[in-house]
Every structure is written in C-alpha cells, then in structure tokens.
C-alpha positions in Angstrom: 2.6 42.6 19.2 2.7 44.1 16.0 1.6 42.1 12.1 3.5 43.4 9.5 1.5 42.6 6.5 3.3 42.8 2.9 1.2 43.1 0.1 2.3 41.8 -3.2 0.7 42.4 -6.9 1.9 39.9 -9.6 2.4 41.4 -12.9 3.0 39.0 -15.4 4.5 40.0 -18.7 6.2 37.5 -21.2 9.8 38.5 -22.7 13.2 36.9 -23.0 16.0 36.3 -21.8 19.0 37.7 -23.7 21.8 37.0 -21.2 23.0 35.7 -17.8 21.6 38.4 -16.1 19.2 40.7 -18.5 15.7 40.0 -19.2 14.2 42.1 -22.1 10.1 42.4 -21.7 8.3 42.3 -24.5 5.8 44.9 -23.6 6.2 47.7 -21.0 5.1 47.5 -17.6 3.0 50.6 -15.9 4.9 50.6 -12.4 6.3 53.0 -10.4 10.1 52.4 -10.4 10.5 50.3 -7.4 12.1 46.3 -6.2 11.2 43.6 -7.7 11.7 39.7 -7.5 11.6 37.7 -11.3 10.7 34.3 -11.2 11.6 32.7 -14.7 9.7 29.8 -16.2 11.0 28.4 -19.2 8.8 26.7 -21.0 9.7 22.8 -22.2 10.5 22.3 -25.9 7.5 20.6 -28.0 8.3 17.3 -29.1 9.3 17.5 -32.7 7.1 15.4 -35.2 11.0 14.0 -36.3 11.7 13.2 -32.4 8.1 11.5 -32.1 9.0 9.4 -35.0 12.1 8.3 -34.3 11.0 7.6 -30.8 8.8 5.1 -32.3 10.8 3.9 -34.8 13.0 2.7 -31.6 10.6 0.9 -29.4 10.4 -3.0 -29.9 7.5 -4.8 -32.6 4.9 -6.2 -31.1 3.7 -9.4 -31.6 -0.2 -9.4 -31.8 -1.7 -9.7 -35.1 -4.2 -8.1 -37.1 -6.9 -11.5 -36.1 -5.9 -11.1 -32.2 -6.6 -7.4 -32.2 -10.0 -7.9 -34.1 -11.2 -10.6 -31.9 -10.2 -8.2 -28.6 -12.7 -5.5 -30.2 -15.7 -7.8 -30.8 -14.9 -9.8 -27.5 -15.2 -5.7 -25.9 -17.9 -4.7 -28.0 -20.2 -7.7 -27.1 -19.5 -7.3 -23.2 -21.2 -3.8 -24.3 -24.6 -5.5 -24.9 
C-alpha cells in the first residue's frame, strides 16, 4: 500500500479584502505560481472607549458604601498577617 504524503508551507501575509471574492496582499509573496487555499481571519473590532462607557453607564448602582468597602480591605489585609 502506498502513503501519499502532502506537504504544505504556510505563508502568511496580511492584506484586505476589497470585495466578495478579491483579496489585495499588502506585500508580495515569492511563490511560484501555483493552488492555493486562503483562510481569512478577521480580526474583532476593539471596544471603543465611548462603547466601554456607555456600557457602564448601563449596568445597575451598587449598593455598598465607601465604609463597607473600607472595612472589606482592612478585614483582607489583617487576614494577611
């Protein structure tokens, strides 16, 4: 029995996509003319500081105060010692 063994080199190169179905590289790839199979991965967006803010802004007050708070942090620190 024969073992075909396929041998693959991954070239990675960044660029963009400028329509359905064409991929502009931004630098030039060194490669024989030849097949090749693209996997894209599209990066997430970064939160915006506005989005972070407003995300914030929406979540409920809480109800400790300034004293409880305090007394967690010394009760924390002494359970240091």
């Amino acid at each position: 029995m024969g073992w075909e063994i396929e041998m693959t080199r991954a070239v990675v190169v960044k660029g963009h996509l400028v329509g359905p179905r064409t991929v502009q590289l931004d630098e030039p790839v060194h490669q024989p003319t030849c097949e090749v199979e693209v996997i894209l991965r599209v990066p997430a967006e970064a939160p915006t500081t506005e989005g972070l803010a407003a995300f914030l802004r929406s979540l409920p007050a809480g109800t400790r105060t300034k004293a409880d708070i305090d007394q967690q942090l010394r009760d924390e620190r002494d359970s240091w010692r």
